[in-house]
C-alpha positions as CSV (number, residue, x, y, z in Angstrom):
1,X,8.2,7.8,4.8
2,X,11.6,8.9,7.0
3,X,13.5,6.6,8.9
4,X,15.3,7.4,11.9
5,X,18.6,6.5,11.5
6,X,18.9,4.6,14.4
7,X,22.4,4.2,14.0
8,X,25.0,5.4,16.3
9,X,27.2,7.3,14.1
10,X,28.3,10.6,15.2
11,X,27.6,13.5,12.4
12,X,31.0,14.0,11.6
13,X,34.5,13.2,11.9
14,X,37.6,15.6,11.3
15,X,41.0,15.5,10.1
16,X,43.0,18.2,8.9
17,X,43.0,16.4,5.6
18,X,39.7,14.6,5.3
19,X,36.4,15.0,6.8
20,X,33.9,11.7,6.8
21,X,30.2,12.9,7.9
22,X,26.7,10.7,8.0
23,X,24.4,12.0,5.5
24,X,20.7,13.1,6.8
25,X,18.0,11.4,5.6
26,X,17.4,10.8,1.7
27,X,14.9,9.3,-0.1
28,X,16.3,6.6,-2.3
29,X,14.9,4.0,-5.3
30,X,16.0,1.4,-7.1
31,X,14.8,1.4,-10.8
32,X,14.5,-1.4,-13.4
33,X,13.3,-0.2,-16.8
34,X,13.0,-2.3,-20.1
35,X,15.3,-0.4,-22.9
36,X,12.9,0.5,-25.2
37,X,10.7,2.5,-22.0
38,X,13.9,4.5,-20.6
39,X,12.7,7.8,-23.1
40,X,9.1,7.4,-21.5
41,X,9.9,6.8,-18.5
42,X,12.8,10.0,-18.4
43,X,10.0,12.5,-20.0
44,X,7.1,11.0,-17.6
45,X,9.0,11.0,-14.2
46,X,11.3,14.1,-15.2
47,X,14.4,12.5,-14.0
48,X,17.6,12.7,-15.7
49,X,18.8,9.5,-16.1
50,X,22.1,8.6,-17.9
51,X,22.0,6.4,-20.4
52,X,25.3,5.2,-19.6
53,X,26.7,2.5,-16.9
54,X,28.4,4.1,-13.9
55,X,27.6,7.9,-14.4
56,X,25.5,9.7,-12.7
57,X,23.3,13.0,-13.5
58,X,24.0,15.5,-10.2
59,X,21.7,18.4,-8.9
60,X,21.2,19.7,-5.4
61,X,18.2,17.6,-5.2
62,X,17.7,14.7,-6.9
63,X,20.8,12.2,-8.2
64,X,20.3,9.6,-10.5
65,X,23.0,6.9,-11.2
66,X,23.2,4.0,-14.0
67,X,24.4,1.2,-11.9
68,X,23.9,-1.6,-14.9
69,X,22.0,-1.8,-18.2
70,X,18.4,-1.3,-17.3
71,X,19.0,-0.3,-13.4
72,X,19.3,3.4,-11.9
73,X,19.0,4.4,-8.5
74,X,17.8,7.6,-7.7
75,X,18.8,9.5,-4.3
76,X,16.9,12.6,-3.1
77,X,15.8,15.0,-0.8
78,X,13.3,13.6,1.5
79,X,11.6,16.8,0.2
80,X,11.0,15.3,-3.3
81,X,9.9,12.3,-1.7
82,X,6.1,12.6,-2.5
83,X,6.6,14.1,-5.7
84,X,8.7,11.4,-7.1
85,X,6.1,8.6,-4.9
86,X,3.3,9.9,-7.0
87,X,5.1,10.4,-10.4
88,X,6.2,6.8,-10.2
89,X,2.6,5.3,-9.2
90,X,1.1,7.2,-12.1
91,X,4.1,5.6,-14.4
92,X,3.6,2.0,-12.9
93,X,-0.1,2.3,-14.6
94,X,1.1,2.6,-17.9
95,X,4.5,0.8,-18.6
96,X,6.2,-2.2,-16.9
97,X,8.7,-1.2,-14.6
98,X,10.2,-1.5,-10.8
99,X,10.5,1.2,-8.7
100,X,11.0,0.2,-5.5
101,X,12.0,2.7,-2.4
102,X,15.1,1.8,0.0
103,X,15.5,4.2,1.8
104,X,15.0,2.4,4.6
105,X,17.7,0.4,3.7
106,X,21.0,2.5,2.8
107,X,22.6,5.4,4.6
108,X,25.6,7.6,3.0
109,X,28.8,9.3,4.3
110,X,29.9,12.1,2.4
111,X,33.4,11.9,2.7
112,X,35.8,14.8,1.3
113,X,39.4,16.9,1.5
114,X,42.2,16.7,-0.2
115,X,42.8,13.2,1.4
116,X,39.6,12.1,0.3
117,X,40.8,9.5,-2.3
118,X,43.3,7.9,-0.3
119,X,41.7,7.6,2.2
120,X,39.2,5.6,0.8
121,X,41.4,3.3,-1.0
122,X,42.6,2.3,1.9
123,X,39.6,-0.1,1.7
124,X,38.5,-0.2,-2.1
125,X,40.5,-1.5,-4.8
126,X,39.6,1.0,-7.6
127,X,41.7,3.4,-8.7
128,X,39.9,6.5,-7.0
129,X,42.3,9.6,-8.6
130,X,40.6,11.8,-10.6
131,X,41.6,11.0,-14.2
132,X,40.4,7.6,-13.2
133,X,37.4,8.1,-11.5
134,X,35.8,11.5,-12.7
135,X,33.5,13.8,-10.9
136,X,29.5,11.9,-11.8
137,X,31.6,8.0,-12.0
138,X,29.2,6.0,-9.7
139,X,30.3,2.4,-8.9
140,X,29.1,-0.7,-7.1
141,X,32.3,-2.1,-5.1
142,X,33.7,-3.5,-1.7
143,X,35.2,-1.3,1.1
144,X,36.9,-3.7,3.3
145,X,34.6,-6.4,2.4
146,X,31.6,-4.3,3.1
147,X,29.6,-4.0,-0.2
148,X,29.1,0.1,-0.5
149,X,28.5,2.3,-3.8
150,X,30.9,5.2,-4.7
151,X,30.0,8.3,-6.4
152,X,32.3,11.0,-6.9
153,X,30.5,14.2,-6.4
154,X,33.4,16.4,-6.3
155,X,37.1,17.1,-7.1
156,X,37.7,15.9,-3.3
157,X,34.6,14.7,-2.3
158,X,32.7,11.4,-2.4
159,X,29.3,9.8,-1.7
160,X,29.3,6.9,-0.7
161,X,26.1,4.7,0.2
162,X,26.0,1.4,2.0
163,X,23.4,-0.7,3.6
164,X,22.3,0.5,7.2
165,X,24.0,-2.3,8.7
166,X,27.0,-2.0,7.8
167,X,27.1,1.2,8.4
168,X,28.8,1.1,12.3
169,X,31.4,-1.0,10.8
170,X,31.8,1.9,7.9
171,X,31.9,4.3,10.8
172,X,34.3,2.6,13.2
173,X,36.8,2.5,10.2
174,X,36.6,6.1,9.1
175,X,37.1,7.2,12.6
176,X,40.2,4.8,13.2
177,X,41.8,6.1,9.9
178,X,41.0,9.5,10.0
179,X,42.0,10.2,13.4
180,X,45.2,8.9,12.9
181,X,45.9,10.9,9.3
């Protein structure tokens, strides 16, 4: 199912160095899987899921991200959203797992330029160049105290998802830094 966003965040803000802009609608799970299911669960759903913590496997539909030992989240196009709905009810017969869909919970900003990384470290404390943080590095973090998870998707571009709520607050900032850069 689709959520409106509901949130008052306009599509996209400019700079001549950095460009922040909402992401449209996405279907989005979290995933816990025992160790010793991860192979079955990979050939039965069809996902690519890395086996290690804080990568992600990118394609132009359907990302998948190791955020800790036995938990991935999986962001796709809302048009994969039945597919992956009835792959995971026919998995849920036959192994233990959790799947459970937020996507009404998170919303993204994709947020590249060459400014991109500074820009958002004005708010997180990772090191966010390149060497450090390599195109397919996912990470759960803070972004001025607002809980958000960073994926680098690009050599100047980021995704980065937080919870709907927190998303005005995510929006405000961008637009205050990136008008003034």
């Amino acid at each position: 199912m689709l959520f409106d966003q509901a949130i008052d965040v306009p599509d996209m803000l400019l700079s001549g160095a950095v460009t922040a802009a909402l992401v449209g609608e996405k279907q989005r799970y979290n995933l816990r899987i025992k160790a010793a299911d991860v192979a079955a669960f990979k050939k039965m759903s069809g996902l690519k899921l890395p086996g290690k913590i804080n990568n992600a496997s990118l394609s132009k539909d359907v990302n998948c991200l190791k955020l800790g030992p036995d938990e991935w989240m999986v962001v796709a196009a809302p048009s994969k959203g039945k597919i992956l709905d009835a792959a995971f009810a026919k998995i849920s017969k036959t192994m233990t797992c959790s799947v459970t869909d937020v996507s009404h919970r998170n919303v993204a900003f994709d947020v590249s330029g060459e400014r991109a990384a500074s820009l958002l470290n004005v708010g997180c404390p990772l090191d966010l160049s390149l060497a450090a943080f390599p195109i397919g590095k996912v990470t759960r973090t803070v972004f001025e105290s607002v809980q958000v998870m960073i994926l680098r998707t690009g050599e100047q571009s980021f995704h980065v998802e937080t919870w709907r709520s927190f998303a005005p607050y995510l929006r405000d900032f961008f637009e205050r830094v990136v008008t003034t850069r």
